[in-house]
C-alpha positions in Angstrom: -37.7 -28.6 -65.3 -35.6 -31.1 -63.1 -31.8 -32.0 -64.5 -31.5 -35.4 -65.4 -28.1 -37.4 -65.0 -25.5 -39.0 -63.5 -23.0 -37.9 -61.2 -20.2 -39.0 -58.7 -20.2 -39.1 -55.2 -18.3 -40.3 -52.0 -20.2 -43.2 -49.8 -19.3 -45.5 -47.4 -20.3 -48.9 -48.3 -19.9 -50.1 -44.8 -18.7 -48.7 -41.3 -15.0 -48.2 -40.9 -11.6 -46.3 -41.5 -11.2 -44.2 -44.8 -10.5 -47.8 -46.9 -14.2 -47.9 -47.0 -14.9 -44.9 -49.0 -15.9 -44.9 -52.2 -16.4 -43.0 -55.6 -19.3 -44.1 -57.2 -22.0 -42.8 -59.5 -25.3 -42.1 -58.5 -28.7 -40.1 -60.0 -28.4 -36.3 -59.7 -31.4 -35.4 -57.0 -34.2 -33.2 -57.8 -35.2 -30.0 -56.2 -38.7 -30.9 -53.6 -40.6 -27.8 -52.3 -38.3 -25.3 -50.3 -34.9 -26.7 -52.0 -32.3 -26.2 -54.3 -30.4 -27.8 -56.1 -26.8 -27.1 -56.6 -23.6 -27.6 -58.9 -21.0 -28.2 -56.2 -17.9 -26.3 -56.5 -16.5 -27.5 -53.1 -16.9 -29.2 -49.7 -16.0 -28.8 -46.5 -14.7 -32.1 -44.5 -15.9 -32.0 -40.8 -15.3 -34.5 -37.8 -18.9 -35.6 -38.1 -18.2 -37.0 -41.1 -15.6 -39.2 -40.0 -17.7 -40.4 -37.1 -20.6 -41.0 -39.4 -18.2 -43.0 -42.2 -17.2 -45.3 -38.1 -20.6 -46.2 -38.2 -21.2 -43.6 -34.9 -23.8 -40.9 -36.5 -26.0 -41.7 -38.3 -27.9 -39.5 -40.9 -31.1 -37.9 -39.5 -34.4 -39.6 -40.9 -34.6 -38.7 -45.0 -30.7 -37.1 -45.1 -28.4 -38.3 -47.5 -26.2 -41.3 -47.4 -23.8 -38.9 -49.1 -21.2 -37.8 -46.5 -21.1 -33.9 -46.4 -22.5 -31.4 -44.3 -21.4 -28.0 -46.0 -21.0 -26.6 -49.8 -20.5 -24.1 -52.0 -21.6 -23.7 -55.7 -24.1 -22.5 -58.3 -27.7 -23.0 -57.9 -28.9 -24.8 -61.2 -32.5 -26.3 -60.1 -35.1 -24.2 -57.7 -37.9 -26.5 -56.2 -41.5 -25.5 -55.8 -41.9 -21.9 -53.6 -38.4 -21.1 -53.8 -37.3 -17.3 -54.5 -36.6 -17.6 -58.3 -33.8 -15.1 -57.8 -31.5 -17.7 -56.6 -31.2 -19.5 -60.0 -28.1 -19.2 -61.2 -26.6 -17.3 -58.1 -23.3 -18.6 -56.4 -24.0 -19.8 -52.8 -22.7 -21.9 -49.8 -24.8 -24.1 -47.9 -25.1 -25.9 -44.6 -27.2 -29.3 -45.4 -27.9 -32.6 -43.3 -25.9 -35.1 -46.0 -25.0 -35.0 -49.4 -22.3 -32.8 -50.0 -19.0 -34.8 -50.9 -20.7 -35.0 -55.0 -21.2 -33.3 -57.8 -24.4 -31.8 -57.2 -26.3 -31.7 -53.9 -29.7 -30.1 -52.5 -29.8 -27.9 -49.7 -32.9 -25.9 -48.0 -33.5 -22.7 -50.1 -33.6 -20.7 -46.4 -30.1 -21.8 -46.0 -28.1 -20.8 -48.7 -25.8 -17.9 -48.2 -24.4 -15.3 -51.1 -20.9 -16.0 -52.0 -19.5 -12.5 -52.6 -16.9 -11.7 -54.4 -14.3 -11.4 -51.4 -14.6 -15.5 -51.0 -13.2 -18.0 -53.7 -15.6 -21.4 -53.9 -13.1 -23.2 -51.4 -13.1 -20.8 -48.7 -17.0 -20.5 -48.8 -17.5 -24.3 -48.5 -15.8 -24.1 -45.8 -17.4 -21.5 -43.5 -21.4 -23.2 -43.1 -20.5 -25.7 -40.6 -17.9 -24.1 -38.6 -20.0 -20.6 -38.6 -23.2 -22.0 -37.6 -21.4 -23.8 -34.6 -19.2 -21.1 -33.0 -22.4 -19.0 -33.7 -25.3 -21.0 -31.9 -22.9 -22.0 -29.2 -20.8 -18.9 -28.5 -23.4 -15.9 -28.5 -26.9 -17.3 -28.8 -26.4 -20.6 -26.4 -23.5 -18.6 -24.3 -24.5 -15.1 -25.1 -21.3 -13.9 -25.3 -20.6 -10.0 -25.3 -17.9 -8.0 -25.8 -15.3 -7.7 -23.5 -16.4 -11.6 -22.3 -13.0 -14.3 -22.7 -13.7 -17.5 -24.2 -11.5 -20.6 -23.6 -11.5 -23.1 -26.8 -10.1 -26.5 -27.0 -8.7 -27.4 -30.0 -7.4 -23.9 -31.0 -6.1 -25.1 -34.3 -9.6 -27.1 -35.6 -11.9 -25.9 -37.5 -14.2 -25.1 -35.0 -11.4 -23.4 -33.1 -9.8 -21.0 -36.1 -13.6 -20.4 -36.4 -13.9 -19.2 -32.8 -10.6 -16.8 -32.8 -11.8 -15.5 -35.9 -15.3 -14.8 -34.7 -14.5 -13.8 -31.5 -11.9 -11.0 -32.4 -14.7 -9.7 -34.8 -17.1 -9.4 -31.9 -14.7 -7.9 -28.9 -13.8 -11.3 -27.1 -10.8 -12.3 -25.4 -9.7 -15.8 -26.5 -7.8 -18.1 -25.1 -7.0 -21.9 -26.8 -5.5 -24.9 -26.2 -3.5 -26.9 -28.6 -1.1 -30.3 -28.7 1.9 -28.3 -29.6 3.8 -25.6 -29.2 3.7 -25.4 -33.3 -0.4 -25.5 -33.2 0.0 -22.8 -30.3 2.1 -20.4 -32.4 -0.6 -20.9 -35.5 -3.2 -19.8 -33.2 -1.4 -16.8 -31.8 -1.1 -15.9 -35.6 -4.9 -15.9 -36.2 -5.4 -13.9 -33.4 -5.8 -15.8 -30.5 -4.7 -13.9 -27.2 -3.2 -16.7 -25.6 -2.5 -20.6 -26.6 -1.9 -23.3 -24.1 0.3 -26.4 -24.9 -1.9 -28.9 -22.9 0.5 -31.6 -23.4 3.2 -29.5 -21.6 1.1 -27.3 -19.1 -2.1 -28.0 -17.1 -4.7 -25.3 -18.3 -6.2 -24.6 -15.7 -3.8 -22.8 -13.8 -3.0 -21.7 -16.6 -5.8 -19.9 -17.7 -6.3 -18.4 -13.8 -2.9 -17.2 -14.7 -3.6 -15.7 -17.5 -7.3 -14.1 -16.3 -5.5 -13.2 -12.8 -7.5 -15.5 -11.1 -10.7 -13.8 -12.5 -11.0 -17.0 -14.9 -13.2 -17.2 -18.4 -16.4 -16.2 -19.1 -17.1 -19.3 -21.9 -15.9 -22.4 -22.1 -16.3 -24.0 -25.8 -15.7 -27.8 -25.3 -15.5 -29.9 -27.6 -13.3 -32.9 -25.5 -15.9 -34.0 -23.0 -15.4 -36.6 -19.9 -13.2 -35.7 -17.7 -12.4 -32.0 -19.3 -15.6 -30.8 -18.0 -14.7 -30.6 -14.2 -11.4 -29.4 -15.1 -13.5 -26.9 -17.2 -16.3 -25.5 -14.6 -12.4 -24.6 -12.6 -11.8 -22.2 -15.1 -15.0 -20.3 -15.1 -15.3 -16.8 -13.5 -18.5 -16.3 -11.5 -21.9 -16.7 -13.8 -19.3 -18.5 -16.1 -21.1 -20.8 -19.1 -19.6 -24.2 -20.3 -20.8 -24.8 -24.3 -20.6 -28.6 -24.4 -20.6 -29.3 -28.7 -18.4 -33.0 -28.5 -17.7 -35.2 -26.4 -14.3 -37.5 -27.8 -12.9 -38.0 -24.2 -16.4 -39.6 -23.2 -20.1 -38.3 -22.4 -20.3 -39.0 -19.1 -18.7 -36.5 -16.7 -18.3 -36.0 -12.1 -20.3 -32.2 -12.5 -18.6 -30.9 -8.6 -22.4 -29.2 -8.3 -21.4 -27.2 -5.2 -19.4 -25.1 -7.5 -22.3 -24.9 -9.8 -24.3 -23.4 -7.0 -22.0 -21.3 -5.5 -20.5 -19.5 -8.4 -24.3 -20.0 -10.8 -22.5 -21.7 -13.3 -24.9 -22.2 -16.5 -24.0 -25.6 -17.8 -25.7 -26.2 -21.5 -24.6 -27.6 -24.9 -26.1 -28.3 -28.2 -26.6 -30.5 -31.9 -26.5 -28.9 -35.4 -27.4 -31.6 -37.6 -30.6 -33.0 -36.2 -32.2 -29.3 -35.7 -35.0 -28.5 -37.7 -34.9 -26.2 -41.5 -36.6 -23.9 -39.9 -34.0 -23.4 -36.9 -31.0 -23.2 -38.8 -32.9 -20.6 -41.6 -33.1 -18.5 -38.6 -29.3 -19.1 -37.8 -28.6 -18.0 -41.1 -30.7 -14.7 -41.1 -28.9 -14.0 -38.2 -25.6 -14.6 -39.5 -26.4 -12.7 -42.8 -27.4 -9.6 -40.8 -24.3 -9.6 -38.0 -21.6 -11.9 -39.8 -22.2 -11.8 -43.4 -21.0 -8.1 -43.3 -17.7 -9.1 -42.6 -17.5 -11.8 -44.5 -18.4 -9.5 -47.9 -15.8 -6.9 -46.5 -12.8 -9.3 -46.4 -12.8 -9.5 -42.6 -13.7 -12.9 -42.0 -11.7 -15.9 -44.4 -12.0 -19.4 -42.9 -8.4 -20.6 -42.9 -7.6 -23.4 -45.1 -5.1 -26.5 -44.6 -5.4 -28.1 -47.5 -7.6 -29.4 -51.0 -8.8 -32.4 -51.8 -10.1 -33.7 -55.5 -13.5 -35.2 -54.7 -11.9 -38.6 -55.9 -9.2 -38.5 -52.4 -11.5 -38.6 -50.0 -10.4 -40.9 -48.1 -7.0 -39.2 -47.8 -8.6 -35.8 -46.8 -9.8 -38.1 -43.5 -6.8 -39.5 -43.0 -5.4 -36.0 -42.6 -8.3 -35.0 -40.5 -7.6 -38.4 -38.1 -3.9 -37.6 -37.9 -4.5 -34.0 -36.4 -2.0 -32.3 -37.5 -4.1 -29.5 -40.1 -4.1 -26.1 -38.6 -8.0 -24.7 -40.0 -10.4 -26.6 -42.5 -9.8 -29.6 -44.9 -11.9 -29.1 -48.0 -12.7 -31.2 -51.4 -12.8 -29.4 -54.2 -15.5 -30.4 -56.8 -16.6 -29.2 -60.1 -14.7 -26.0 -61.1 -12.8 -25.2 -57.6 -8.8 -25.5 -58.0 -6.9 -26.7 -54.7 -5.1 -23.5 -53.8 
């Protein structure tokens, strides 16, 4: 039987800064074939929401015009073919739109356990991040142990995601930051080196540091002119991961370097990707991440909570840069910690 009601939930009436947020009540949605639904607990904020809320990216055809991309909670409604185990069962979610309310759906094939070694917060924010280091770094960059990874913006979500992951999984990382404050955080989660890229240029930097070998991986998430700058920091058979582009996305690729040293340039979407890609993403991460996760070994680090209701400070905080980790919303029955 569906849930009927009402419930709140962040829009944006119009394109713009956070000033055109809003709090507004809306039907609670019903479970189709293959979903749940779910009573959020929490949501993660991401940068794609704040370039959706500028009017830049737009939800894929039939997504939410509910911003948020990741959640945690209980599952209260199962639609039509849906394990009937996962009624009732606490789970995070990566979804296409909808999760910045009280209740959201997600694809059945998405939703991961919350065990008992994550609090509602910390697994809203792990889908998005998770899913991103994971497609990019070993499946799209097939990264190995033993392999170094360079990661811009070392103190992001994406990039406390990345140290994380990569210590689990035998990497050498190396990040840049905008300060040496940011630099030190990411020493602290593990990184092996942090570069202050408003004080030194990376790329010697990193031959430096890799004794002219250079990195295996690039993850980049600036674009434009980094990516040249990047390809110079590759070791032989290097691969550059491009997953944003916010210093432009057009780039000068210096293809004899390609050639000579069989540089594999590549670079991917989440959101637009099919359910039945990212359930495979999540059966993998369930077998080789999940594990760590349940143990205690992997915690997505946490800048700061939200109430649903300050939205639009939550992206002001994300716009200003200075949060080390993830900025989340807390919904329902999650306490800001």
């Amino acid at each position: 039987m569906s849930l009927v009601g009402r419930m709140k939930a962040i829009v944006c009436q119009s394109a713009g800064g956070p000033e055109v947020i809003e709090l507004v009540e809306r039907s609670l949605p019903e479970a189709g074939p293959g979903e749940v639904l779910i009573r959020v607990a929490a949501a993660g904020v991401n940068r794609p929401d704040i370039i959706q809320r500028e009017g830049h990216y737009a939800p894929p055809p039939g997504a939410s015009d509910i911003l948020g991309l990741e959640i945690a909670g209980e599952v209260v409604e199962i639609g039509e073919g849906v394990d009937p185990t996962l009624s009732g069962m606490p789970v995070c979610s990566l979804i296409a739109g909808g999760g910045y309310a009280e209740y959201a759906l997600a694809p059945a094939g998405l939703c991961m356990p919350v065990p008992a070694s994550l609090t509602m917060i910390e697994a809203a924010a792990l889908p998005e991040t998770l899913f991103t280091v994971w497609t990019n770094v070993f499946e799209r960059a097939y990264a190995a142990d033993g392999d170094t990874l360079l990661v811009h913006g070392g103190t992001s979500g994406i990039g406390t995601m990345a140290i994380k992951l990569g210590a689990l999984f035998g990497l050498k990382v190396i990040v840049t930051c905008g300060s040496d404050e940011k630099c030190q955080a990411a020493l602290a989660l593990g990184a092996g080196h942090a570069i202050n890229y408003n004080s030194d240029d990376f790329v010697p930097a990193v031959q430096a540091i890799t004794g002219g070998k250079g990195v295996d991986i690039v993850l980049d998430m600036v674009g434009g002119d980094y990516v040249a700058r990047n390809l110079s920091c590759l070791a032989e058979d290097g691969r550059h991961v491009s997953i944003a582009v916010q210093r432009g996305a057009k780039a000068e690729i210096p293809i004899w370097q390609v050639m000579t040293r069989r540089l594999t340039l590549t670079g991917s979407t989440l959101r637009p990707r099919s359910v039945a890609f990212k359930t495979l993403v999540a059966q993998e991460i369930e077998r080789n991440v999940w594990p760590f996760v349940c143990a205690g070994q992997l915690k997505p680090a946490i800048h700061r909570v939200f109430p649903l209701a300050e939205a639009a400070d939550a992206h002001r905080l994300m716009e200003a840069g200075g949060h080390v980790g993830k900025i989340v919303l807390a919904v329902g029955q999650a306490v800001p910690q």
